[in-house]
VOKOLDREN-345915 format. One record per residue (C-alpha): x, y, z; residue number from 0; residue in three letters. Coordinates in pm, 1 decimal. Example, Ala and Ser with C-alpha at 12.3 -4.5 7.8 and 13.67 -1.06 7.14 Angstrom:
BEGIN
<<1230.0, -450.0, 780.0>, 0, "ALA">;
<<1367.0, -106.0, 714.0>, 1, "SER">;
***
This chain:
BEGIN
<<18730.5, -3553.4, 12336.1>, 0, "UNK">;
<<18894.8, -3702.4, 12017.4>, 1, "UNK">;
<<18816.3, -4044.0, 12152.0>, 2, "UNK">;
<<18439.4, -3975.3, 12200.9>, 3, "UNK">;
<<18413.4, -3810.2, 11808.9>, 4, "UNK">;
<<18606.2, -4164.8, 11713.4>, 5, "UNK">;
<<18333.6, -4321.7, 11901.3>, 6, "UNK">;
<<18025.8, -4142.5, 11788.4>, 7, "UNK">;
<<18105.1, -4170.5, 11378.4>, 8, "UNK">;
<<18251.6, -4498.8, 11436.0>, 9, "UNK">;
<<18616.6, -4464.0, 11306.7>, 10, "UNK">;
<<18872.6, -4763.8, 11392.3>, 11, "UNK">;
<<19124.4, -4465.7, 11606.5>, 12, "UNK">;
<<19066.0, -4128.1, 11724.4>, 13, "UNK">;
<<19448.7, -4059.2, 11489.8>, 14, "UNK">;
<<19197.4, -4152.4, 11182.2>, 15, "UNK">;
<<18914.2, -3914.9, 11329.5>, 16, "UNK">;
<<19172.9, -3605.4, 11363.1>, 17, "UNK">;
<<19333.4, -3664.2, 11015.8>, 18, "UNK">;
<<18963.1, -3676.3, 10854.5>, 19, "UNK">;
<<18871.1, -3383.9, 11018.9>, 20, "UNK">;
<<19179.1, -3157.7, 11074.6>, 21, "UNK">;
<<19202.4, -2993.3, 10759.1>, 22, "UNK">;
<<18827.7, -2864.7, 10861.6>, 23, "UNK">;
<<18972.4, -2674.2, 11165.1>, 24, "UNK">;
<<19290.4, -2514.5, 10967.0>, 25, "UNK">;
<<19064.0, -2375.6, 10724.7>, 26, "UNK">;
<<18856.4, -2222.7, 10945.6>, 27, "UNK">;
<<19087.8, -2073.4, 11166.6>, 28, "UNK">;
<<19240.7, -1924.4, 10809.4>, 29, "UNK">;
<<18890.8, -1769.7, 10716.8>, 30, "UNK">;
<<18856.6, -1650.9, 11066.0>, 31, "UNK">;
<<19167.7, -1487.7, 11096.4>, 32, "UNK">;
<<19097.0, -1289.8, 10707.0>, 33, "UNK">;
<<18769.0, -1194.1, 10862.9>, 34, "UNK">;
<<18924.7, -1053.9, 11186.2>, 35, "UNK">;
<<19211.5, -868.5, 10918.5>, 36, "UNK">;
<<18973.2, -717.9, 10678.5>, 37, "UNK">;
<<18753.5, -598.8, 11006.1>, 38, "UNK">;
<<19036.8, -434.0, 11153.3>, 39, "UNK">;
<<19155.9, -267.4, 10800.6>, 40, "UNK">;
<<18774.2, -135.1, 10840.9>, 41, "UNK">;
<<18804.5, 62.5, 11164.0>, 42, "UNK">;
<<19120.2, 150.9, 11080.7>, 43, "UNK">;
<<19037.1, 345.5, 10742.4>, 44, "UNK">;
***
């Protein structure tokens, strides 16, 4: 899948796509994981 992304914006590697675009994905799995903890403090209160 990397390799098709690398392809579609036009980046020299799929390794350049991943390190453009990884940061994206570990923030959002950190602002998905304070949403799921503040949800659960919610039912449990």
């Amino acid at each position: 899948m990397s390799k098709t992304v690398q392809e579609n914006l036009g980046h020299a590697t799929p390794e350049f796509t991943m390190k453009v675009y990884a940061h994206a994905n570990e923030t959002m799995k950190k602002n998905s994981a304070a949403r799921m903890e503040d949800t659960i403090k919610t039912l449990l209160t």
